[in-house]
N, C-alpha and C positions, 0 to 999 in steps of 0.2 A: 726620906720622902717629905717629912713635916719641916726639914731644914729647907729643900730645896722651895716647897711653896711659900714661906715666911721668906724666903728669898725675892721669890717672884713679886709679892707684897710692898717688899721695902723699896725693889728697885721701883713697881710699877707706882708710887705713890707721888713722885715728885713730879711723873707728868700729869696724873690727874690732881696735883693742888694748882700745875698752869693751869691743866684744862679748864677748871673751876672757876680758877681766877679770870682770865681772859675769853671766857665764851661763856659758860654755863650761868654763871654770876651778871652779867651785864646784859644777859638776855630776858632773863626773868625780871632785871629789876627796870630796863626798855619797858616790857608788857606792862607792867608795877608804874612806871611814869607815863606810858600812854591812857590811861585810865583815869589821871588825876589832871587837875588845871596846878600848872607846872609853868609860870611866866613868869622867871627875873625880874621882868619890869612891874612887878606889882606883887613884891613880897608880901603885904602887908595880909594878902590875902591867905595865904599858906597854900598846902596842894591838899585840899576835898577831892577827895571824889566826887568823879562824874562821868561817871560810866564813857558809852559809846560817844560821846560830845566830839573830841578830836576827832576822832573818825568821820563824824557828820559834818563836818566842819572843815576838814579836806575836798569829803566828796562836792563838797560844796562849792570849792574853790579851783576854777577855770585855769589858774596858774600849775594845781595838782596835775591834773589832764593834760595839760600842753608839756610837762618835763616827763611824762611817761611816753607820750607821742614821740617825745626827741628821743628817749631812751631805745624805744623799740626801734627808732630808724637807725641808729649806731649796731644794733644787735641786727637785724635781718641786710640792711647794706654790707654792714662792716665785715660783720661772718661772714657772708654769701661773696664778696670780693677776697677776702684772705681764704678763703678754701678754694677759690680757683684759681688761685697764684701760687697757693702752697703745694697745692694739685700737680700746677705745672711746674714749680720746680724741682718737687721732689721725683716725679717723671724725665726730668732732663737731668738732674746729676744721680740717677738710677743707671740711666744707659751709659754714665762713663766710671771707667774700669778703675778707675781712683778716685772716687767723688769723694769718698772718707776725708781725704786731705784738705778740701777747699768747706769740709761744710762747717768747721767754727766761724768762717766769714762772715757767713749766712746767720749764724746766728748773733751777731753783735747788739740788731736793735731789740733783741728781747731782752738782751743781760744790762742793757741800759739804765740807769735812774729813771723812772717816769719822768720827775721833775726835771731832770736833762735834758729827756728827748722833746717835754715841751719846751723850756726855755729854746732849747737850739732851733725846733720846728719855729716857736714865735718869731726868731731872730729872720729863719730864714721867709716867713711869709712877711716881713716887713715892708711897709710902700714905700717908701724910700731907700732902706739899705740891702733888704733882703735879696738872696741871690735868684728866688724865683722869680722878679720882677727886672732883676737886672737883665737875666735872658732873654727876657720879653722884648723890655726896650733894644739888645740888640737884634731882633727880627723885624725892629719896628712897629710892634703894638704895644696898646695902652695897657701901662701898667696897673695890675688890678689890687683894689685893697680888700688882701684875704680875709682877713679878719674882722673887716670894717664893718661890712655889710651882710644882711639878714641871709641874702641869696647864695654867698660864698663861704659865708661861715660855720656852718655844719659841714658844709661838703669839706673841709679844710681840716674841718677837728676828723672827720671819718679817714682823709685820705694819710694822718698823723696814724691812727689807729691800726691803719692797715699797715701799713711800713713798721711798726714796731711790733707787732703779732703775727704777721703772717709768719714769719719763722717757726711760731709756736707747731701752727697747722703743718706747716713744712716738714717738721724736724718726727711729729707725730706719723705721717703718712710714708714719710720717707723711713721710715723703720718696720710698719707696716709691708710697705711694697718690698722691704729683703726679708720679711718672715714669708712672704706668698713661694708656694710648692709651685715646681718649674717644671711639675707634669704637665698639666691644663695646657702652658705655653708651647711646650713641644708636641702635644699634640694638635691644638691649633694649626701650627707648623708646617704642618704633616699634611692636613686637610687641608691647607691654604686658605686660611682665615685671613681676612683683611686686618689693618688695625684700628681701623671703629668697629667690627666683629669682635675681637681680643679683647678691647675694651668695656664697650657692653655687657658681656657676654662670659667673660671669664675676669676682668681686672675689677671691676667696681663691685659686682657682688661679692669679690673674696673681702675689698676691703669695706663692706658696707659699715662692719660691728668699728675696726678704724674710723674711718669719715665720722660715726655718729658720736663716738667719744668724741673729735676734734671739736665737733660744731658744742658739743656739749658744754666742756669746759671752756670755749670761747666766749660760748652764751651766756655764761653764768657770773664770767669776769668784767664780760661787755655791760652786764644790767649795774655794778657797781662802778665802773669807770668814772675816778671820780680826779685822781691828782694831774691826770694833762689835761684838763679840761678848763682846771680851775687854773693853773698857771697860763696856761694859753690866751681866755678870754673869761675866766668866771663865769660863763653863765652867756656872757654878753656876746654881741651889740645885743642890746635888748633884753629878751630872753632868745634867743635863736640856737643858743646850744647851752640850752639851760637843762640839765638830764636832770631825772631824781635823785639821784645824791647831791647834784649841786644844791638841789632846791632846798631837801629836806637839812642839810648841812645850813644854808641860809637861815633856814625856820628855826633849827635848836641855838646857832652860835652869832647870827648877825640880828636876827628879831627876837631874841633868846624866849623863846618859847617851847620850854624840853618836852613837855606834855605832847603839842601837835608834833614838832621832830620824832620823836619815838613813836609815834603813831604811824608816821609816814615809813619808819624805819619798818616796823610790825610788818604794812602792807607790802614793802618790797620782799622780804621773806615768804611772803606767802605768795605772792607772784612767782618769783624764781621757783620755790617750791613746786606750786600746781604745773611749769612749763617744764621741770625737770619729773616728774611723774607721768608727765605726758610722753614725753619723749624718750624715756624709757621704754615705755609699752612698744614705739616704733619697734624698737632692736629684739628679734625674735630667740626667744631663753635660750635655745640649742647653738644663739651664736655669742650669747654674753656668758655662757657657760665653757 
């Protein structure tokens, strides 16, 4: 018995020295540089403490609040469109009798490089050579510059986001929908339920505790989305798809200022945190049990 726990010990040690190394360790010492004035450009001053100063000093700044605004529109758009496509796919190759075979397809744009699927996504929103505008000009309309402008530019990094995730929601719901008991359905059946009855009524509440995991884990990866964004456009035209990772990444590595970065880092933690506590409470215990 004392052999096999010094067993458990030795094997269990090498992931918690990663653990250490790469999460435990860089978090504490984040908190530990958001509390100090931490600015490369002015060594000379060293890093004092100064309490809440970074923080106050975010709150303060109208750039902060505008990449949390773009943050939240990639998370409530981008979910809420990749959950009703994922919905509906995994709905239509549910009904067919070999879908197994066709769904590695389905999942190609999740297994993708980020950094791929934006290079190749920028290539193809190009106004000149891209192929989204080539089709344009042949229907005869003006070719539009996806990327260029303030009004198309979010919509363009979102419509990138949904093409390479929905498969996530897909591949979730669609495993979901072959664990669902095909009693409910055959009694439906029976009674002559429609199929917005069926679905109402017996499909969506079996997969409620499904669907919330999906949007969950979407949600969580959406508030960090940071490498197609940053190859696609940085940030730019302007700031128009400037999220908070782009921003707070600008703050600690292009205005090297690690103090307010790690600061900005603190509050996205605690965000995702309080919206996953929240969201939790939705899913009722007797169904996440």
């Amino acid at each position: 018995m004392l052999l096999k726990k010094r067993s458990f010990y030795i094997l269990f040690l090498p992931a918690l020295v990663v653990l250490i190394g790469v999460a435990i360790f860089p978090f504490f010492a984040c908190i530990n540089n958001s509390l100090r004035f931490y600015d490369l450009t002015n060594p000379a001053k060293g890093t004092p403490y100064i309490g809440g100063t970074n923080y106050r000093l975010l709150f303060e700044d109208g750039r902060f609040w505008h990449s949390l605004l773009v943050t939240f529109y990639f998370v409530i758009f981008g979910v809420a469109v990749q959950l009703v496509l994922g919905y509906l796919m995994a709905s239509l190759l549910n009904g067919v009798e070999k879908g197994s075979l066709v769904l590695p397809f389905f999942l190609i744009p999740m297994v993708m490089t980020p950094v791929v699927v934006g290079l190749t996504w920028r290539l193809m929103y190009d106004h000149i050579l891209g192929i989204l505008n080539y089709f344009i000009r042949l229907i005869g309309m003006t070719p539009q510059p996806w990327l260029g402008t303030e009004s198309l530019a979010l919509f363009s990094i979102i419509l990138t986001d949904v093409w390479e995730w929905t498969p996530l929601i897909f591949l979730i719901l669609y495993s979901g929908m072959k664990a669902l008991p095909t009693e409910p359905y055959e009694a439906a059946t029976i009674d002559g339920a429609s199929i917005w009855q069926v679905l109402y009524r017996i499909t969506l509440p079996l997969l409620k505790p499904v669907i919330l995991v999906a949007i969950l884990l979407r949600a969580i990866d959406a508030f960090k989305w940071f490498d197609t964004i940053y190859i696609m456009t940085s940030g730019g035209p302007g700031v128009a798809t400037e999220s908070a990772s782009i921003y707070s990444y600008m703050i600690a590595f292009n205005f090297f200022n690690i103090g307010k970065g790690s600061a900005f880092s603190i509050i996205m933690i605690i965000l995702v945190n309080i919206f996953c506590m929240i969201f939790i409470k939705i899913i009722p215990e007797k169904e996440v049990a």
